[in-house]
C-alpha positions, 0 to 999 in steps of 0.5 A: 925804736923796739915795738912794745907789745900791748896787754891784747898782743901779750894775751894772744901770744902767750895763749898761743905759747901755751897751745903750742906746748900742748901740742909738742907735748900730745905729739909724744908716742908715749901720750898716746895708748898705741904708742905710735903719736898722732898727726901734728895738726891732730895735737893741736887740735886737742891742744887749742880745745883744751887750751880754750876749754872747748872740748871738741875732739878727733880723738877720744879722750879717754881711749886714745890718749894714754895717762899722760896725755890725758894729765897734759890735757887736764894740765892745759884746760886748768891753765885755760879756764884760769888763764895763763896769766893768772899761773904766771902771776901765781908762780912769781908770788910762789918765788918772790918777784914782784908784779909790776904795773905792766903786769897787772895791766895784763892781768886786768884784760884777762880776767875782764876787770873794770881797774887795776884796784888790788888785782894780786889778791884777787888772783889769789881768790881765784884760785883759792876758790877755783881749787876748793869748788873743784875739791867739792865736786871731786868728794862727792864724784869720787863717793858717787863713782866708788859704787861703779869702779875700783877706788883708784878708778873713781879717784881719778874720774872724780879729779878729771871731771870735776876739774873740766865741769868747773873750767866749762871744758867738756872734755870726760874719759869715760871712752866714745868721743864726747857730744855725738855719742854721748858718753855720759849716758849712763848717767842720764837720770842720775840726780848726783851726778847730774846736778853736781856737774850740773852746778859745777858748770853753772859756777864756773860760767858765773865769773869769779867776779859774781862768786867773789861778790856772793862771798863778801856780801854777808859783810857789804850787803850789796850786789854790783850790776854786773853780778844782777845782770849775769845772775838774771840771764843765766837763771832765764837763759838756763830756765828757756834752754830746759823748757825748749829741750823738754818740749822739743825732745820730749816724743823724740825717740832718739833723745828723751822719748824712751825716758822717764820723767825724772829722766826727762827732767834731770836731761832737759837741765842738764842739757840746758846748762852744758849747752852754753858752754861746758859740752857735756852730753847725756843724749846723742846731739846728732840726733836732736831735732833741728828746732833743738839744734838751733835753739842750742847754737843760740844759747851756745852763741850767749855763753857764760859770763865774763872773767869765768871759765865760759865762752859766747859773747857773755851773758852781760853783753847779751843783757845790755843788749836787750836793755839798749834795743828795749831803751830805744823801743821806748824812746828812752835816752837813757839806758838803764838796767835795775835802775842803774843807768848803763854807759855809752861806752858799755853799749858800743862796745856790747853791739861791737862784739855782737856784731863781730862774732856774728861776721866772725861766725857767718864767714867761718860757716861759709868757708867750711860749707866750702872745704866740707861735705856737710849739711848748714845746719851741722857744719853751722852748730860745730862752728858755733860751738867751737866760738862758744868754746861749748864743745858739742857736736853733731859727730862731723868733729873726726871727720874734717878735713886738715883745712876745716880742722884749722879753721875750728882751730882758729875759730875756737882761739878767737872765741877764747879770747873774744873778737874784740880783744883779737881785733884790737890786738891785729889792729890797734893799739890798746890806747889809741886815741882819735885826735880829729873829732868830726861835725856830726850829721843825721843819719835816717836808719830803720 
């Protein structure tokens, strides 16, 4: 009898299959300026980041790797943020082959659908829509940057950066690697520049559900509860990460000290957006307070939203989450969200994923502080931002160990893919079902 895969199992090995061409194709001397290649485990580092579109680096991007390599890079995080079943879906319609249910069954767990509906449509939507949000943000990156460098110049880092602000990817080329030494400094109070990546984060991380909600809702007239909730929690998570950035940086002499107050302003939004999941950095992470880094590995753990280009256990697990431990402080049965009540099933699964990412995390940090020679807090903050698929870091990316670079491997993979989809996948089968119901008893707990 052949052993048939489920849509979690097909999900982890073709994203798997996808890192790996990444990295045969990083592995190449001639994807590196030097010429001389670089150590496998190096390649497919850059190859998961960019797959998982995380943006943490050993190598920097825009010095390190020659045009090629950095079109294999842009490549994978493209493929990344849609998800590889999205591209595949795109190129059987490109050549005439019909999607069977299986298919869409696939399809359906990658890009977080409650039903299968008409899911081909929809993979049409999203890359219509992804392709002209990116088109928007490279006209007006491409027209900003023509005052700074030649027209090709400006040209290719309006592409390259457009495209890994809206997948949530972090990664630029602009030369010194990215988060510790802050290569978009010399954009720091710059309005254009900022709130162009700025939104083009923002919409990336709200989930093409949200957008393709925004885009019918002059006909329905209607908004679902999950595009409320998500807009709710990324307006107050964004607003909180802004607040605490500005208040805790403002005197810090290495950060936001010697700033203006535009400056200061346009930083602490800007830092709030990137923070919980795109990666990019106007500042020196490593030198933000630690009331900063903590707050920041917070929002890095919340991430964006489900079926977006994000990373973190997803705004509307957090959301539900609130709404349950808030229900049962008030004694309610009922869970209940903008007067909609919210289903068991729904609930379960939100602590579920809290909960493992939590296990997943804490044991990663722990191992690391073993095969690392580094603080809590920093070895804690990469391993955070590695799950979130943020991309942020404090500097200690370059110098782990091939052990510690393995597990921020791993741990950037599970975060991509999420912990409940991976345990599923390890575990069970998608459709198991309990065939023996147990007598219920009373449990005291708290």
């Amino acid at each position: 009898m052949s052993y048939r895969f489920t849509p979690s199992q097909i999900l982890l090995i073709g994203f798997a299959c996808v890192i790996l061409i990444g990295t045969v194709l990083l592995s190449f001397p001639f994807s590196t300026v030097s010429g001389k290649g670089q150590p496998v485990v190096d390649a497919l580092f850059t190859a998961t980041s960019a797959v998982c579109v995380t943006g943490l680096v050993v190598k920097d991007t825009g010095s390190f790797y020659s045009l090629f390599g950095q079109l294999v890079i842009l490549f994978l995080l493209q493929i990344g943020a849609l998800g590889y079943m999205t591209m595949a879906t795109i190129l059987s319609l490109i050549i005439g082959k019909k999607i069977s249910l299986r298919e869409k069954v696939i399809i359906k767990e990658s890009l977080d659908q409650f039903n299968l509906g008409d899911l081909v449509s929809f993979v049409k939507y999203i890359v219509k829509v992804t392709l002209f949000i990116e088109m928007i943000g490279f006209l007006i990156l491409t027209c900003r940057w023509m005052g700074d460098f030649s027209i090709s110049k400006a040209v290719y880092l309006g592409v390259f950066h457009s495209v890994s602000a809206f997948c949530n990817a972090g990664f630029d080329v602009f030369g010194g690697i990215s988060g510790p030494f802050s290569s978009l400094s010399a954009y720091k109070g710059d309005i254009v520049v900022n709130l162009t990546m700025g939104f083009l984060i923002i919409l990336g991380g709200l989930g093409y559900i949200v957008l393709s909600e925004f885009y019918r809702y002059r006909k329905e007239k209607k908004i679902s509860l999950h595009s409320k909730i998500v807009l709710l929690f990324s307006f107050l998570l964004i607003i909180f990460g802004t607040i605490v950035f500005f208040v805790f940086e403002y005197n810090n002499p290495a950060t936001l000290g010697g700033f203006s107050w535009k400056e200061k302003i346009v930083t602490a939004f800007f830092q709030s957006v990137t923070v919980r999941t795109a990666g990019f950095s106007t500042v020196n992470i490593s030198w933000i307070t630690s009331g900063t880094l903590f707050v920041a590995a917070f929002l890095m753990f919340v991430g964006a939203s489900p079926g977006g280009t994000g990373g973190g256990i997803k705004t509307t697990t957090f959301g539900v989450m609130i709404a349950a431990m808030w229900a049962t402080i008030r004694r309610k049965r009922e869970i209940t969200f903008f007067h909609r009540r919210i289903a068991d099933e729904i609930v379960r699964k939100s602590f579920v994923v809290g909960f493992l990412s939590i296990i997943f995390v804490a044991i990663i940090t722990v191992v690391m502080l073993r095969t690392e020679n580094e603080t809590f807090i920093r070895v804690f903050f990469e391993v955070i931002s590695a799950f979130g698929t943020v991309g942020l870091s404090t500097g200690i990316t370059p110098a782990l160990s091939n052990i510690g670079k393995v597990l921020i491997i791993f741990t950037m993979y599970a975060g991509r893919l999420g912990p409940l989809t991976l345990g599923v996948a390890v575990l069970l089968k998608d459709n198991e079902q309990v065939k023996i119901k147990y007598p219920q008893e009373r449990v005291f707990v708290g």
